[in-house]
The first five atom37 places (N, CA, C, CB, O) and aatype in JSON, in Angstrom:
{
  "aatype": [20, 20, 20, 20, 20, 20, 20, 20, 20, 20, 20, 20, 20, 20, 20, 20, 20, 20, 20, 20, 20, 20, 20, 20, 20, 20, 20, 20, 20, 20, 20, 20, 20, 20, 20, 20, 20, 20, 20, 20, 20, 20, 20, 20, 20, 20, 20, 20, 20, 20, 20, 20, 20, 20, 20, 20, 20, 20, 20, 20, 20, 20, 20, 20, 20, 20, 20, 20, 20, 20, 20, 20, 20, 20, 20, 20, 20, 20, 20, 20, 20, 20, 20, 20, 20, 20, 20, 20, 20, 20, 20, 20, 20, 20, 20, 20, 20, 20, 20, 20, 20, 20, 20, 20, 20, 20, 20, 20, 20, 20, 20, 20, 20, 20, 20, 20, 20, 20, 20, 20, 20, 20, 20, 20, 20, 20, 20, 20, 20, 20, 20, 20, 20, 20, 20, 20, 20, 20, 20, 20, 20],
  "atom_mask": [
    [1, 1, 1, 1, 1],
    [1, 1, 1, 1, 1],
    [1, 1, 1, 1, 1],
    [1, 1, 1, 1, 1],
    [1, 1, 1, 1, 1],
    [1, 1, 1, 1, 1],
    [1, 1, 1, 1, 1],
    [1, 1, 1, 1, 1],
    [1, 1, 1, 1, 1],
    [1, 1, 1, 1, 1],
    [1, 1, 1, 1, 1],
    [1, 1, 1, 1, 1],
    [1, 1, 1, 1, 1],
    [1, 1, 1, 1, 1],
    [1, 1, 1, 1, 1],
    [1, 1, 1, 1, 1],
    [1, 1, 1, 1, 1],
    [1, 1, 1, 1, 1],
    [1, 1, 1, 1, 1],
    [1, 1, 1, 1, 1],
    [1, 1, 1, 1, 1],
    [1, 1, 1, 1, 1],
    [1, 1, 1, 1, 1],
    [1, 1, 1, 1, 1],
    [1, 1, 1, 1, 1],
    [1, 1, 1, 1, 1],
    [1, 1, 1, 1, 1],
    [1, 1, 1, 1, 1],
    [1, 1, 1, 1, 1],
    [1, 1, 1, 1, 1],
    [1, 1, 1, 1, 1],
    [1, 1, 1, 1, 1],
    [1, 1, 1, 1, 1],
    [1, 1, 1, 1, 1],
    [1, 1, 1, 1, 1],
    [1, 1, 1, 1, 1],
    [1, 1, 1, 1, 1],
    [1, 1, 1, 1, 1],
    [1, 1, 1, 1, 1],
    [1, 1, 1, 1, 1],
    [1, 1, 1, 1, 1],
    [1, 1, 1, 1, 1],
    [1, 1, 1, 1, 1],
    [1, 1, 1, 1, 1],
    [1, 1, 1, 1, 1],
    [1, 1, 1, 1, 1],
    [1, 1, 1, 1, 1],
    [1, 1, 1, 1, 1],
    [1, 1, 1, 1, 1],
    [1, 1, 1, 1, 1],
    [1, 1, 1, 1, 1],
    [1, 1, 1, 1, 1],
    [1, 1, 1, 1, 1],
    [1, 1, 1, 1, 1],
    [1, 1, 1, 1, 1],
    [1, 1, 1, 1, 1],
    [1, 1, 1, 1, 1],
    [1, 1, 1, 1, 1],
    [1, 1, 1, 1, 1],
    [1, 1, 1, 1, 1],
    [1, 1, 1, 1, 1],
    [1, 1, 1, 1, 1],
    [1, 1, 1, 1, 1],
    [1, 1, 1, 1, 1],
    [1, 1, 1, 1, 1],
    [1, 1, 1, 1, 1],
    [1, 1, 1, 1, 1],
    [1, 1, 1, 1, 1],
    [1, 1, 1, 1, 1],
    [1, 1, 1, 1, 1],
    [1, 1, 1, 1, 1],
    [1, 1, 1, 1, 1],
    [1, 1, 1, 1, 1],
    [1, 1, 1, 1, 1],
    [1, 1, 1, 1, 1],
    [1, 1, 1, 1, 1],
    [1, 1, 1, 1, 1],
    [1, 1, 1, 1, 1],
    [1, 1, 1, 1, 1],
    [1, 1, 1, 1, 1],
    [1, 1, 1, 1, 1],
    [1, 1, 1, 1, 1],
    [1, 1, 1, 1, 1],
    [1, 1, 1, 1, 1],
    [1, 1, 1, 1, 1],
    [1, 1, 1, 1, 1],
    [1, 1, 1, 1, 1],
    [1, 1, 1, 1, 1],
    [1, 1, 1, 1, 1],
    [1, 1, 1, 1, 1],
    [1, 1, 1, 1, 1],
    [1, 1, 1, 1, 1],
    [1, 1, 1, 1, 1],
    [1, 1, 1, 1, 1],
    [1, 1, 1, 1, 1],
    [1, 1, 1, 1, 1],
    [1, 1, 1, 1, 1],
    [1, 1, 1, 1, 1],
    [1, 1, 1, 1, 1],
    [1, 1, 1, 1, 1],
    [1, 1, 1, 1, 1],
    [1, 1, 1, 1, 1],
    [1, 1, 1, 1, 1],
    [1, 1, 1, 1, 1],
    [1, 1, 1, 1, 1],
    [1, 1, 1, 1, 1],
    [1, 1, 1, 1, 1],
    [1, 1, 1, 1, 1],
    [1, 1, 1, 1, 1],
    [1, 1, 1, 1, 1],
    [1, 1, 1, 1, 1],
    [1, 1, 1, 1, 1],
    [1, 1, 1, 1, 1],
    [1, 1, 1, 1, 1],
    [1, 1, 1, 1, 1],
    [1, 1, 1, 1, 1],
    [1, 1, 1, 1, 1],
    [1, 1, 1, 1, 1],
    [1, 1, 1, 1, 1],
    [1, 1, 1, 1, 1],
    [1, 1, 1, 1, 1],
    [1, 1, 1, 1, 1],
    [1, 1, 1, 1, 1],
    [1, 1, 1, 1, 1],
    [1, 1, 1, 1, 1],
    [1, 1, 1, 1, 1],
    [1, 1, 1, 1, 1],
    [1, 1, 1, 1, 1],
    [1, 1, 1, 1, 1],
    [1, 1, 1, 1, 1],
    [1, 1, 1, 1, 1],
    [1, 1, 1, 1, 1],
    [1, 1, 1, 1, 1],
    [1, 1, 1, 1, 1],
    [1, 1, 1, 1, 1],
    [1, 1, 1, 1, 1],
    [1, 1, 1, 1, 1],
    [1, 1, 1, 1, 1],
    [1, 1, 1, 1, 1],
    [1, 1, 1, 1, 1],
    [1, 1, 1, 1, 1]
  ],
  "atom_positions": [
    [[113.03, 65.14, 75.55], [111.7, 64.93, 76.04], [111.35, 66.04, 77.04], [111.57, 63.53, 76.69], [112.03, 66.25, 78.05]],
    [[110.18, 66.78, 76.69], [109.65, 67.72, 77.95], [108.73, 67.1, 78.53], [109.07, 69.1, 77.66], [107.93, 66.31, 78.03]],
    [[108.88, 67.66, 80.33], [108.43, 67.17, 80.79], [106.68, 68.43, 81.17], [109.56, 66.58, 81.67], [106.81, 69.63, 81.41]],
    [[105.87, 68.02, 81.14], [104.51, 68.85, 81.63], [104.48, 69.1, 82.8], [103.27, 68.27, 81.47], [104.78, 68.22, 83.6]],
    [[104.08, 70.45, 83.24], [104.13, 70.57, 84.47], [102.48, 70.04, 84.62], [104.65, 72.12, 84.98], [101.54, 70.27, 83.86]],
    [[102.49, 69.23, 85.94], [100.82, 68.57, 86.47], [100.5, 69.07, 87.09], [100.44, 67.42, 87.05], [99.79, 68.3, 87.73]],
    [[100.41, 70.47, 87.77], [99.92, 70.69, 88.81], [98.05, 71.25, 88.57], [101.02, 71.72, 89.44], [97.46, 71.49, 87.51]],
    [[97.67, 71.28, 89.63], [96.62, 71.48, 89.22], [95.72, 73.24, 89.16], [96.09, 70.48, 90.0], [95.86, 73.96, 90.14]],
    [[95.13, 73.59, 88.31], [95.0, 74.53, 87.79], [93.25, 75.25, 88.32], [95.36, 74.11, 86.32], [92.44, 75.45, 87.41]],
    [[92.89, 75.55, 89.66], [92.39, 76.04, 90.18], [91.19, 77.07, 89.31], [93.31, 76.37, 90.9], [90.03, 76.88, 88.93]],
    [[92.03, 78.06, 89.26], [91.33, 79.48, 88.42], [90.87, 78.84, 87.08], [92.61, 80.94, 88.02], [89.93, 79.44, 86.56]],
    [[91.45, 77.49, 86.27], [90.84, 76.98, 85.01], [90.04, 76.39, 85.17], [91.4, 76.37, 84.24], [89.17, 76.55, 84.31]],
    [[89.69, 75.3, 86.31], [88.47, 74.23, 86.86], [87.56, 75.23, 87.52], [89.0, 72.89, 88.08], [86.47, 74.68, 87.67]],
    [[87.55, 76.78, 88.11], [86.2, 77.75, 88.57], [85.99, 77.52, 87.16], [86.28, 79.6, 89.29], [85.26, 76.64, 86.71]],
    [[86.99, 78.78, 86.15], [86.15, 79.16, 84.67], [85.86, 78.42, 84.41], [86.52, 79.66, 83.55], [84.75, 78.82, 84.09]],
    [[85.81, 76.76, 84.05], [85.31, 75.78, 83.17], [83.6, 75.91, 84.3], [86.52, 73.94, 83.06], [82.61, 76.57, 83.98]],
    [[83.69, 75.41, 85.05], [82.37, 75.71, 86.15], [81.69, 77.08, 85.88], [82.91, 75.77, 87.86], [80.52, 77.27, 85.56]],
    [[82.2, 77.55, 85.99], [81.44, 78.91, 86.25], [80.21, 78.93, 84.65], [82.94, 80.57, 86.31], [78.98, 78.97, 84.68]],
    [[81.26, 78.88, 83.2], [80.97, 78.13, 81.69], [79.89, 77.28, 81.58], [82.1, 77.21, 81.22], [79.21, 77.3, 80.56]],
    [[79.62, 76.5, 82.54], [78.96, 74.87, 82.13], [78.08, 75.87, 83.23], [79.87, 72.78, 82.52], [76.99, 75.43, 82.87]],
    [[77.77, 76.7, 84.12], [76.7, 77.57, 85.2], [75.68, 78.84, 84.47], [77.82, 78.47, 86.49], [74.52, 79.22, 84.6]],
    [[77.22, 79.31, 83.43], [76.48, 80.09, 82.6], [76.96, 80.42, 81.34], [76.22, 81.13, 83.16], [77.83, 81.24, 81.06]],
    [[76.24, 79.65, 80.54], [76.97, 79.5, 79.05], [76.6, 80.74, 78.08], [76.43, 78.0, 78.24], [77.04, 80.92, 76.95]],
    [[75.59, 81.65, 78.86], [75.8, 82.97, 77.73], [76.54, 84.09, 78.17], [74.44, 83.66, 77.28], [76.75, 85.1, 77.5]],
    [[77.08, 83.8, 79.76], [77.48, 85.47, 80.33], [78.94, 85.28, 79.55], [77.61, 85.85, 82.53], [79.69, 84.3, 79.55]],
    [[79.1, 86.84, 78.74], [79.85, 87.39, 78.33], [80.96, 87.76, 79.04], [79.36, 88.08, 77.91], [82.01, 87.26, 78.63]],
    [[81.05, 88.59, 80.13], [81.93, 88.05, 81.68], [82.77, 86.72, 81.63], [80.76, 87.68, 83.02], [84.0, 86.8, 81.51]],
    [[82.13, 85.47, 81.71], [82.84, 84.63, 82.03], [83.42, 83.84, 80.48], [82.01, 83.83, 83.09], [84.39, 83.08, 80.41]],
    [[82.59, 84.25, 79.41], [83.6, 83.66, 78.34], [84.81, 84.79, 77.93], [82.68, 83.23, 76.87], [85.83, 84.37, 77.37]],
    [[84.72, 85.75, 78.13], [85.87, 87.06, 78.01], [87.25, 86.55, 78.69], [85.3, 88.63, 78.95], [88.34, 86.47, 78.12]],
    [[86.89, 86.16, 80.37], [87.89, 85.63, 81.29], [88.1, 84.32, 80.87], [87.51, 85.67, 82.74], [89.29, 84.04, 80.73]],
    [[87.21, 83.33, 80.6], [87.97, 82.26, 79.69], [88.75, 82.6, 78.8], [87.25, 81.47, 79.01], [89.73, 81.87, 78.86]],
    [[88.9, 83.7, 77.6], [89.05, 83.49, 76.33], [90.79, 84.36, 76.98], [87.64, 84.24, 74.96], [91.87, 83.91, 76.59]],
    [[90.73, 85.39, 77.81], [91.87, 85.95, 78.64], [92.59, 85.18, 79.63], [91.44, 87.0, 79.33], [93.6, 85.61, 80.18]],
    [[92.22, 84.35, 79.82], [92.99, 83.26, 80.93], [93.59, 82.28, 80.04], [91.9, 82.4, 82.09], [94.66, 81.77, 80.37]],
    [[92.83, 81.84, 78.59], [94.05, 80.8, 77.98], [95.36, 81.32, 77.26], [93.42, 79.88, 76.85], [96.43, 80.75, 77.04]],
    [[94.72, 83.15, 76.85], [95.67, 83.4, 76.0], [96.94, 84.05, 76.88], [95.07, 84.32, 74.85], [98.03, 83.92, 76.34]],
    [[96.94, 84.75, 78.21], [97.79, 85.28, 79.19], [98.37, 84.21, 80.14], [97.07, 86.31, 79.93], [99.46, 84.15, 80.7]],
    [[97.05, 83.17, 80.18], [97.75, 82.65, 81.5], [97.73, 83.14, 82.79], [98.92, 82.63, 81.36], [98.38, 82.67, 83.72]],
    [[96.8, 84.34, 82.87], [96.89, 85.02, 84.21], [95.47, 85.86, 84.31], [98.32, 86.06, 84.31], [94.93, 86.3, 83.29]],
    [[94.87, 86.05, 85.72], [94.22, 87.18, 85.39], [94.5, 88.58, 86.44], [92.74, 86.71, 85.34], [95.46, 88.46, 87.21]],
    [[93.86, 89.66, 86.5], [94.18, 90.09, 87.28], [93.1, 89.88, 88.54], [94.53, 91.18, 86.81], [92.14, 89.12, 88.6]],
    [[93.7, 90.99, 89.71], [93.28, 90.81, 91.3], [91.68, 90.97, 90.78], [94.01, 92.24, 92.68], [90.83, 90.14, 91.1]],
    [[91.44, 91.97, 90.07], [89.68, 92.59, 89.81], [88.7, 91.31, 89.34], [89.57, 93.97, 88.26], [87.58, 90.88, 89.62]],
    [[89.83, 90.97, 88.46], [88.76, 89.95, 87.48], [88.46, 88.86, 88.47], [89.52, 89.17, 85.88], [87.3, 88.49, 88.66]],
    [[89.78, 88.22, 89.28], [89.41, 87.2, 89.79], [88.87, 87.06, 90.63], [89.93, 86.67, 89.92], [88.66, 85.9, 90.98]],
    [[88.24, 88.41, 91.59], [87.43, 88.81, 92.15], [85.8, 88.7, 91.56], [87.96, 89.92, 92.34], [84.68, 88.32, 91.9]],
    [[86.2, 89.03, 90.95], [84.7, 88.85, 89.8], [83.73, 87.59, 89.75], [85.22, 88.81, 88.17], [82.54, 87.34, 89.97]],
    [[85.55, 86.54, 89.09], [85.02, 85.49, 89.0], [84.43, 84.5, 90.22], [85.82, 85.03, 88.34], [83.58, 83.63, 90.06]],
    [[85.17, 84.89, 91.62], [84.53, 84.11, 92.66], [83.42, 84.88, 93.27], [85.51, 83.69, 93.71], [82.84, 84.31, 94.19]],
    [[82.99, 86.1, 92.95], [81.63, 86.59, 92.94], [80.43, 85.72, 92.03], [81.77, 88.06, 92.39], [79.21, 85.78, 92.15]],
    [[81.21, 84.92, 91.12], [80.17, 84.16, 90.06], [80.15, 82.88, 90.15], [80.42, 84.34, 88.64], [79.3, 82.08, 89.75]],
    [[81.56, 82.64, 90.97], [81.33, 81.16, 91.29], [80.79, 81.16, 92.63], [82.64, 80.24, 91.22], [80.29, 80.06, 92.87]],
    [[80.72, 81.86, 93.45], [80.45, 81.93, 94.73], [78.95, 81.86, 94.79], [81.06, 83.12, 95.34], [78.43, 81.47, 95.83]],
    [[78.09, 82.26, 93.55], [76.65, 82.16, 93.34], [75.97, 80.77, 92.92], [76.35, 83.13, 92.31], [74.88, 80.3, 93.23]],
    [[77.11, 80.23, 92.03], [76.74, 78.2, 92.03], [76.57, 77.91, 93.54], [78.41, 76.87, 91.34], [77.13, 78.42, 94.51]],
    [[75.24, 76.51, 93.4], [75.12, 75.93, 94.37], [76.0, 74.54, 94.5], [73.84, 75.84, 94.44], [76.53, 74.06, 95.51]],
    [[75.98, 74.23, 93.64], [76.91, 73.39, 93.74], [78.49, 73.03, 93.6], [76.5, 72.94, 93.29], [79.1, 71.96, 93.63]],
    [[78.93, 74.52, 93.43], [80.57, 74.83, 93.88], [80.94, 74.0, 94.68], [80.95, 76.12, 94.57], [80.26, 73.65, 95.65]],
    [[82.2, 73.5, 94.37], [82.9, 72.96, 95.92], [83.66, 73.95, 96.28], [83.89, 71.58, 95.96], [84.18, 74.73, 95.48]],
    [[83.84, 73.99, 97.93], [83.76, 74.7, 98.79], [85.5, 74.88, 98.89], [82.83, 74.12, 99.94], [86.03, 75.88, 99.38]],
    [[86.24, 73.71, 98.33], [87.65, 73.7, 98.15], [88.09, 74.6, 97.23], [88.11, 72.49, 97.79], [88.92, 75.48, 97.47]],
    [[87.68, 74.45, 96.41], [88.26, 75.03, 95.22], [88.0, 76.9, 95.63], [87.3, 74.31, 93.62], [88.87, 77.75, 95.82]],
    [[86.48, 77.05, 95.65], [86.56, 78.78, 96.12], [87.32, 79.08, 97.06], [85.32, 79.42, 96.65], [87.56, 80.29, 97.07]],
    [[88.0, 78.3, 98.15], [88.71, 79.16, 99.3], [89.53, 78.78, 98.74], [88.71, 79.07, 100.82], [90.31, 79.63, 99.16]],
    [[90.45, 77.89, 97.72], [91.71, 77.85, 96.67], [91.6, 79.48, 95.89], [91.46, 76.31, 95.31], [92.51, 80.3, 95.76]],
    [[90.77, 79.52, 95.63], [90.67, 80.96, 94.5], [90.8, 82.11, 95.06], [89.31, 81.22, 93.74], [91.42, 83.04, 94.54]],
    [[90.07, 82.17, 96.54], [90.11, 83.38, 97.73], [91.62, 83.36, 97.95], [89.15, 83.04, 99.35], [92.25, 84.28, 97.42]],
    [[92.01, 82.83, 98.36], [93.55, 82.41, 99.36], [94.02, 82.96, 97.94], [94.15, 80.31, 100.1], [94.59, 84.04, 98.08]],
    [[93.93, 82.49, 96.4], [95.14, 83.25, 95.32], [94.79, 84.65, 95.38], [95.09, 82.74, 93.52], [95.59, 85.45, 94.9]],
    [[93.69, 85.1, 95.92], [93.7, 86.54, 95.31], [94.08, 87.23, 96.11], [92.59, 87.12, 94.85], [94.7, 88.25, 95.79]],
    [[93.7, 86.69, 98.18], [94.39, 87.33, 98.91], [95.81, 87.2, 99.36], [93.78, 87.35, 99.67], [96.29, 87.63, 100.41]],
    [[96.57, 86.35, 98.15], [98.31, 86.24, 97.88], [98.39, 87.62, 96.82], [98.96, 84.37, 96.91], [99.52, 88.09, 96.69]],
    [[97.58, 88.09, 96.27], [98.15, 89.16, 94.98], [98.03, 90.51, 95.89], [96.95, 89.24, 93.24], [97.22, 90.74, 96.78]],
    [[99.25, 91.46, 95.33], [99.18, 92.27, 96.27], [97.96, 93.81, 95.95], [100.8, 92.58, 96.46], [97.26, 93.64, 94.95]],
    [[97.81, 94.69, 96.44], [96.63, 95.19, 96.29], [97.53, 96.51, 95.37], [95.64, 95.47, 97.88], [98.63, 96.79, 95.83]],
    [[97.12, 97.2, 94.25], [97.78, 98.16, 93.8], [96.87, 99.68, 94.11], [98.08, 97.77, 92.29], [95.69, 99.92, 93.84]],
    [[97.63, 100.35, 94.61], [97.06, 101.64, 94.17], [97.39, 102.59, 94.01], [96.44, 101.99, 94.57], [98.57, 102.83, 94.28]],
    [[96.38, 103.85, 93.39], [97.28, 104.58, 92.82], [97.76, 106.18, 93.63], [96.65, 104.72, 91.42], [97.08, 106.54, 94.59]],
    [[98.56, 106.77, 93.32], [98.94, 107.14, 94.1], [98.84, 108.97, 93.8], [100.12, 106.35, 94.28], [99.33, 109.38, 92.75]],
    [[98.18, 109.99, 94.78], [98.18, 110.75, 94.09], [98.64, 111.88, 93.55], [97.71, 110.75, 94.19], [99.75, 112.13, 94.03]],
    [[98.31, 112.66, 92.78], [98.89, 113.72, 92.26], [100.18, 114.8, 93.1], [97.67, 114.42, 91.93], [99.58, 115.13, 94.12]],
    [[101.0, 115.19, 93.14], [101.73, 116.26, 93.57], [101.31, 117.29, 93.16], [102.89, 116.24, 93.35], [100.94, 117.57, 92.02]],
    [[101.36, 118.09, 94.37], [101.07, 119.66, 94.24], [101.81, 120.21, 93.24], [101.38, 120.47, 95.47], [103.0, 119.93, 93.12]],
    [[101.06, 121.22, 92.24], [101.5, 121.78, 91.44], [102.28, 123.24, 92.15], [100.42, 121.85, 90.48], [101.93, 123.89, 93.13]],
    [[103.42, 123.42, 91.23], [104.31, 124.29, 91.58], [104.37, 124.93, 90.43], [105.49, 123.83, 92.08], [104.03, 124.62, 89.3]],
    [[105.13, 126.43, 91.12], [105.34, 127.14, 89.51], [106.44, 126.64, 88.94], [105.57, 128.78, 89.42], [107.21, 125.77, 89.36]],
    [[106.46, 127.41, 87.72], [107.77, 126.6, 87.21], [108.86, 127.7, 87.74], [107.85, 126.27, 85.28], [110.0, 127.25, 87.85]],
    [[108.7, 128.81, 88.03], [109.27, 129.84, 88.43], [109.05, 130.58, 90.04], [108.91, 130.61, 87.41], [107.94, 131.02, 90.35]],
    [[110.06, 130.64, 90.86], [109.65, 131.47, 91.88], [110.47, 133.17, 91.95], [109.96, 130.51, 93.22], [111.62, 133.54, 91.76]],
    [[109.33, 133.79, 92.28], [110.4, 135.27, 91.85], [111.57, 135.16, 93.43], [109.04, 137.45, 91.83], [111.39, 134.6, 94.51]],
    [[112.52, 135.81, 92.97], [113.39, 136.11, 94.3], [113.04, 137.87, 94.93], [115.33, 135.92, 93.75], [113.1, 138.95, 94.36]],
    [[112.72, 137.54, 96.15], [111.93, 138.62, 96.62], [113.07, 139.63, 96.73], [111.06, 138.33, 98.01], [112.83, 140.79, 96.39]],
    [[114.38, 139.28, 97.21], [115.27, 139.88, 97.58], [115.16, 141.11, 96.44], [116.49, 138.99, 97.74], [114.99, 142.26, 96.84]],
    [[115.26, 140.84, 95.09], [114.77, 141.53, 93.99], [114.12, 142.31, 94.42], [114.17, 140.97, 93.1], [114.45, 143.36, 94.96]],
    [[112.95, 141.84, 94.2], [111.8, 142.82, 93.91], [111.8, 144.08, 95.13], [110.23, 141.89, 93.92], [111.52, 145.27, 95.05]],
    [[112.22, 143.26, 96.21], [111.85, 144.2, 97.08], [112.98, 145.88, 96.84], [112.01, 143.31, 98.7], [112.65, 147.06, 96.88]],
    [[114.5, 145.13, 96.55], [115.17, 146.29, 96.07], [114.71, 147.18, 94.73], [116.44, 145.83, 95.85], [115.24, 148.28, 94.55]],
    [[113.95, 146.79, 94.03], [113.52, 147.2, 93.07], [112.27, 148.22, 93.38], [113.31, 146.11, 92.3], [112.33, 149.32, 92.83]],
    [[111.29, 147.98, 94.11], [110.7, 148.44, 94.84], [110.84, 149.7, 95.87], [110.55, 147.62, 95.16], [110.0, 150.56, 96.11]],
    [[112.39, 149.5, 96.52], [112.73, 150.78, 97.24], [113.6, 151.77, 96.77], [113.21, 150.51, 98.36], [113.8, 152.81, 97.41]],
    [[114.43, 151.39, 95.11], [115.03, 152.35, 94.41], [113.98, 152.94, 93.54], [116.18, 151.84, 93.68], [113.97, 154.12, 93.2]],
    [[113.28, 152.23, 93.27], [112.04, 152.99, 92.49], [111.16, 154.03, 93.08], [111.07, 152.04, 92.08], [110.75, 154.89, 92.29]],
    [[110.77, 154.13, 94.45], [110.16, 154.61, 95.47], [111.04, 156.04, 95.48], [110.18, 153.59, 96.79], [110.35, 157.0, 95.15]],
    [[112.02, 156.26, 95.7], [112.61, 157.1, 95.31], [113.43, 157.75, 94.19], [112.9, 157.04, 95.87], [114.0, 158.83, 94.33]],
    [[113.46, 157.05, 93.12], [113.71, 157.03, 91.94], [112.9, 156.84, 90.81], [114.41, 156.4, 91.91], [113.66, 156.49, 89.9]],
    [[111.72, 156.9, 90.39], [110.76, 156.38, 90.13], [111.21, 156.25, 88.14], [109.38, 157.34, 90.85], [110.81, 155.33, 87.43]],
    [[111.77, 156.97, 87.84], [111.99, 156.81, 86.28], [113.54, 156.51, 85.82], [111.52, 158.22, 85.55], [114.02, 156.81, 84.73]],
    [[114.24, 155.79, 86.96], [115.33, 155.1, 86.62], [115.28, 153.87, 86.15], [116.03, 155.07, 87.48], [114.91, 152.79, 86.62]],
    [[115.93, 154.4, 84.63], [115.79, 153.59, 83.43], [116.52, 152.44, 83.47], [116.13, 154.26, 82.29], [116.42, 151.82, 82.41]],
    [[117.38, 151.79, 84.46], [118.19, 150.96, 84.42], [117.08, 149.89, 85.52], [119.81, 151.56, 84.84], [116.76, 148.72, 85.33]],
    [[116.8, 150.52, 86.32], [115.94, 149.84, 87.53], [114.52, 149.24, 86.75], [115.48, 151.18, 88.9], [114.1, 148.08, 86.75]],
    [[114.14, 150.05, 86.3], [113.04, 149.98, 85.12], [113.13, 149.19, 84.18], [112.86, 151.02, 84.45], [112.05, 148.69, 83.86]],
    [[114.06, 148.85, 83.55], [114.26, 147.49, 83.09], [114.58, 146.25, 84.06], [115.31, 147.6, 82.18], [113.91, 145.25, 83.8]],
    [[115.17, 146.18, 84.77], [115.24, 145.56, 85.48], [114.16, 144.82, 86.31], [115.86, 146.1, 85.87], [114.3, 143.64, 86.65]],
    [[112.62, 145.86, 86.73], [111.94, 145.82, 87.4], [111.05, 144.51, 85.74], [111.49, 147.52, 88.18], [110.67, 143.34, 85.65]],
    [[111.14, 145.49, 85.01], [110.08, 144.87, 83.64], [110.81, 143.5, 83.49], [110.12, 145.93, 81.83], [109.97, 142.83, 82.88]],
    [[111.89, 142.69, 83.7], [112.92, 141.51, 83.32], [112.06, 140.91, 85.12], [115.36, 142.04, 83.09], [111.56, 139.78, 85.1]],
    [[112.01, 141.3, 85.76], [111.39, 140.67, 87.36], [110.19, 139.92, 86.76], [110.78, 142.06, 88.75], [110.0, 138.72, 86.6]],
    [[109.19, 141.33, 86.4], [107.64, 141.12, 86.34], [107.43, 139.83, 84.94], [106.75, 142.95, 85.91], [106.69, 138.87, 84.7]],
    [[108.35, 140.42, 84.43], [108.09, 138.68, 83.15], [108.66, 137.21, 83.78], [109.36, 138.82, 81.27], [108.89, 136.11, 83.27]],
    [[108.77, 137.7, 84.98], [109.26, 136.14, 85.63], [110.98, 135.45, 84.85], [107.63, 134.75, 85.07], [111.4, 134.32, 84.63]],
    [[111.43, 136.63, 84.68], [113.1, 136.11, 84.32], [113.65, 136.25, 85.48], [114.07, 136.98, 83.19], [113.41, 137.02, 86.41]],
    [[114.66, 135.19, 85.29], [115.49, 135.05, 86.4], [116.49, 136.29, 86.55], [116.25, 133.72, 86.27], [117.17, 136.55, 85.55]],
    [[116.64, 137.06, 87.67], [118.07, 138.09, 87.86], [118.9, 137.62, 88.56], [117.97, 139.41, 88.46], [118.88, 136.98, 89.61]],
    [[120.08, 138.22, 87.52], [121.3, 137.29, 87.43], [122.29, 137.94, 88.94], [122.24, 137.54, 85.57], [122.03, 138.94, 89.61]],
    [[123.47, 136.96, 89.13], [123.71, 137.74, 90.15], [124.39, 139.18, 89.99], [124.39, 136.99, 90.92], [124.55, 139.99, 90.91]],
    [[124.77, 139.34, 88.58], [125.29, 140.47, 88.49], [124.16, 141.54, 88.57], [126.08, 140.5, 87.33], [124.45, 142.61, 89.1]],
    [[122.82, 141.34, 88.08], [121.68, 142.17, 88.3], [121.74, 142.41, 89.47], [120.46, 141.72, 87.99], [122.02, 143.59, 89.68]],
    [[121.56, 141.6, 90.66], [121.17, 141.62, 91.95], [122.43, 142.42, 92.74], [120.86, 140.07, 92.45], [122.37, 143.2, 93.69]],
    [[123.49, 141.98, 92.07], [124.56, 143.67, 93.09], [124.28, 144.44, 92.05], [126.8, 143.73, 93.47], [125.3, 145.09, 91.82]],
    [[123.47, 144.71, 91.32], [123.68, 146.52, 90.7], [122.84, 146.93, 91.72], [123.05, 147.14, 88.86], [123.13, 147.89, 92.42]],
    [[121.66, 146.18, 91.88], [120.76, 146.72, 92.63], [121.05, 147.21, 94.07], [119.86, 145.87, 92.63], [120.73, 148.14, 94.81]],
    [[122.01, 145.83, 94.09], [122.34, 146.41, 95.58], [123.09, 147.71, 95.88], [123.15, 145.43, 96.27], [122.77, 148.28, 96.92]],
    [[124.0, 148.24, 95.16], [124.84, 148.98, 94.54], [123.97, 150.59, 94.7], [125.13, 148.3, 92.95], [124.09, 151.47, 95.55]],
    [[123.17, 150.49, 93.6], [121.96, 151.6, 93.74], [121.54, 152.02, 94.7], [120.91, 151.36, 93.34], [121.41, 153.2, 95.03]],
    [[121.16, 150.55, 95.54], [120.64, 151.04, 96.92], [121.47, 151.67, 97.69], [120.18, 150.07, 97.71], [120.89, 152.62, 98.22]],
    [[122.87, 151.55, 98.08], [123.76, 151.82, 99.04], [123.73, 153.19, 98.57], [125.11, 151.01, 99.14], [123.73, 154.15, 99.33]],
    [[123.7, 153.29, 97.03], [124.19, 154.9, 96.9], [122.95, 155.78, 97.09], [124.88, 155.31, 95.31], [123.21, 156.98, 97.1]],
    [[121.88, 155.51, 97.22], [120.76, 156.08, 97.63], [120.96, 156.53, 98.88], [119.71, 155.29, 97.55], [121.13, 157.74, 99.01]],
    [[120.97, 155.65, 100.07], [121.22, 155.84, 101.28], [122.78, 156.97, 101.81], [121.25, 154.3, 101.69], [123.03, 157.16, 103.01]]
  ]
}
């Protein structure tokens, strides 16, 4: 034998009211027709709905602060926003800048020169790249 739960059902006795207040708004038969099949509504709707019951004159006054008190139990969601976009790549300056001062005085070194063209396409240099460079430089000086 199951037993029924009796308790009493607040948000179903507004919609039935609100129904028998206004039997063509589309609004309140939508939230009827979503409240039998979920069982729930959300914070917006039920906001809605005591905006519509809150306009009957003959509401009881129990039941809307029953409906207020459920909605100010639901918690408030929001959304949250975007993160700054980043590159997907950051150049390493340490690079460029050596690339920059062997070139300055070297200007058609073909090894640096690739190197410099592997920078500017945003590839990563490896660490073995980064001591040639360094390498170059010392022997410059």
């Amino acid at each position: 034998m199951l037993k029924q739960d009796k308790r009493i059902d607040i948000v179903n006795e507004v919609l039935e009211l609100c129904i028998i207040a206004y039997p063509v708004s589309s609004f309140i038969i939508s939230l009827y027709k979503q409240y039998n099949q979920r069982g729930s509504l959300s914070k917006k709707q039920l906001q809605g709905l005591l905006g519509k019951a809150s306009d009957i004159k003959d509401a009881p006054a129990g039941k809307l602060a029953t409906l207020e008190a459920l909605i100010n139990k639901m918690p408030n969601r929001y959304k949250s926003e975007l993160p700054e976009t980043k590159p997907l790549f950051e150049k390493d300056t340490v690079g460029g800048e050596l690339i920059k001062e062997i070139l300055a005085k070297y200007p058609q070194h073909k090894r640096v020169l690739f190197l410099q063209a592997k920078y500017n396409n945003n590839e990563v240099l490896s660490a073995a790249d980064i001591a040639e460079l360094k390498k170059f430089t010392q022997l410059l000086k």
